[in-house]
Structure formats: C-alpha cells, structure tokens
C-alpha positions, 0 to 999 in steps of 0.5 A: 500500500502507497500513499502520496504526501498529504496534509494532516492534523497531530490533536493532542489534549494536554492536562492542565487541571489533573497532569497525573491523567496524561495527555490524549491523543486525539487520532480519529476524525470524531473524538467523542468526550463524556464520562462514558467514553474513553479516555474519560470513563477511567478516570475517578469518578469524583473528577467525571461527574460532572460531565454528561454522558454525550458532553462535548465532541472533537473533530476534524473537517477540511483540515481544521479542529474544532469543538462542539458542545452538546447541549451538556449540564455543566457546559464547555469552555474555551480561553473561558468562553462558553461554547454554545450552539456552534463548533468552535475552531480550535487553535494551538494553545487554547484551553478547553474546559469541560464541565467546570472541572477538566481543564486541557490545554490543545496542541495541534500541529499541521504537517505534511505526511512522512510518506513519499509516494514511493514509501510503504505506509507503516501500519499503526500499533496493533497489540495482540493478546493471546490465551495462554491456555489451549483448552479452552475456547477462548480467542485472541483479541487484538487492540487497536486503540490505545488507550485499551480498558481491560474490564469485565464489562467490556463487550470483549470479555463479556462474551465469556460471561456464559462459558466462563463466569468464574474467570470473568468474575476474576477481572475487575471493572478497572483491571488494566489499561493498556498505553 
C-alpha cells in the first residue's frame, strides 16, 4: 500500500487541571468526550461527574479542529468562553474546559505526511493478546486503540460471561489499561 504526501492534523489534549491523567491523543476524525467514553470513563469518578454522558465532541473537517458542545449540564469552555450552539475552531494553545472541572490545554500541529509516494505506509500499533491456555475456547483479541480498558464489562470479555463466569468474575471493572 502507497500513499502520496498529504496534509494532516497531530490533536493532542494536554492536562492542565489533573497532569497525573496524561495527555490524549486525539487520532480519529470524531473524538467523542463524556464520562462514558474513553479516555474519560477511567478516570475517578469524583473528577467525571460532572460531565454528561454525550458532553462535548472533537473533530476534524477540511483540515481544521474544532469543538462542539452538546447541549451538556455543566457546559464547555474555551480561553473561558462558553461554547454554545456552534463548533468552535480550535487553535494551538487554547484551553478547553469541560464541565467546570477538566481543564486541557490543545496542541495541534499541521504537517505534511512522512510518506513519499514511493514509501510503504507503516501500519499503526496493533497489540495482540493471546490465551495462554489451549483448552479452552477462548480467542485472541487484538487492540487497536490505545488507550485499551481491560474490564469485565467490556463487550470483549463479556462474551465469556456464559462459558466462563468464574474467570470473568476474576477481572475487575478497572483491571488494566493498556498505553
């Protein structure tokens, strides 16, 4: 697979009111942002409570970054201004707070991709894990995006559920994450 040079958009949150959350890497065009999404879904629940279960969204059109608002509690700001019924540009340096409480800091950067024409792309990261054991049904998963929740009410492992209740219940809602 090849690809011609193109321009692209590096998102990336950075954690101003809590720097012990890391910073988010915004990769898809559509960044959905509420405290049943992830990244958010794993954080305390003191720090997430205040924000909706469809609070705001991130996304990238024509080479651009902007934020919405949808409709939330508790509401969105940017440089301390609230967002209200249209996407707001976003730009290098601003601040973005959602619901009072998380508060983020955007860096985006524009740069034309690395790939020349004749390059093959690299694919993205790609963790697999594999049972250990062979003597039972169990199957491979294969994660894709990062940050990965390992959790018994993950629908990956929900599905054993039936076959494997004892083994389920042995993982915890938040068990591990993968980085």
């Amino acid at each position: 697979m090849y690809a011609v040079a193109e321009k692209r958009l590096n998102v990336a949150l950075k954690p101003l009111s809590h720097p012990e959350l890391g910073k988010i890497l915004v990769e898809e065009s559509l960044f959905p942002i509420g405290r049943n999404e992830a990244p958010f879904s794993t954080y305390p629940r003191d720090l997430i409570a205040a924000l909706s279960r469809r609070h705001a969204r991130i996304f990238k059109e024509n080479n651009r970054v902007y934020l919405a608002d949808l409709g939330s509690h508790n509401g969105t700001t940017v440089n301390g201004n609230p967002i209200c019924n249209t996407p707001l540009e976003l730009h290098s340096g601003d601040q973005i707070c959602f619901a009072g409480i998380l508060t983020y800091q955007a860096d985006i950067v524009q740069y034309n991709s690395p790939h020349a024409a004749s390059e093959p792309i690299t694919p993205s990261i790609r963790l697999t894990l594999v049972p250990h054991r062979t003597d039972t049904n169990l199957a491979s998963i294969v994660i894709s995006q990062f940050p990965f929740l390992v959790s018994k009410t993950n629908e990956i492992f929900l599905r054993y559920k039936d076959q494997h209740p004892q083994e389920v219940n042995f993982i915890s809602r938040r068990h591990a994450h993968f980085f």
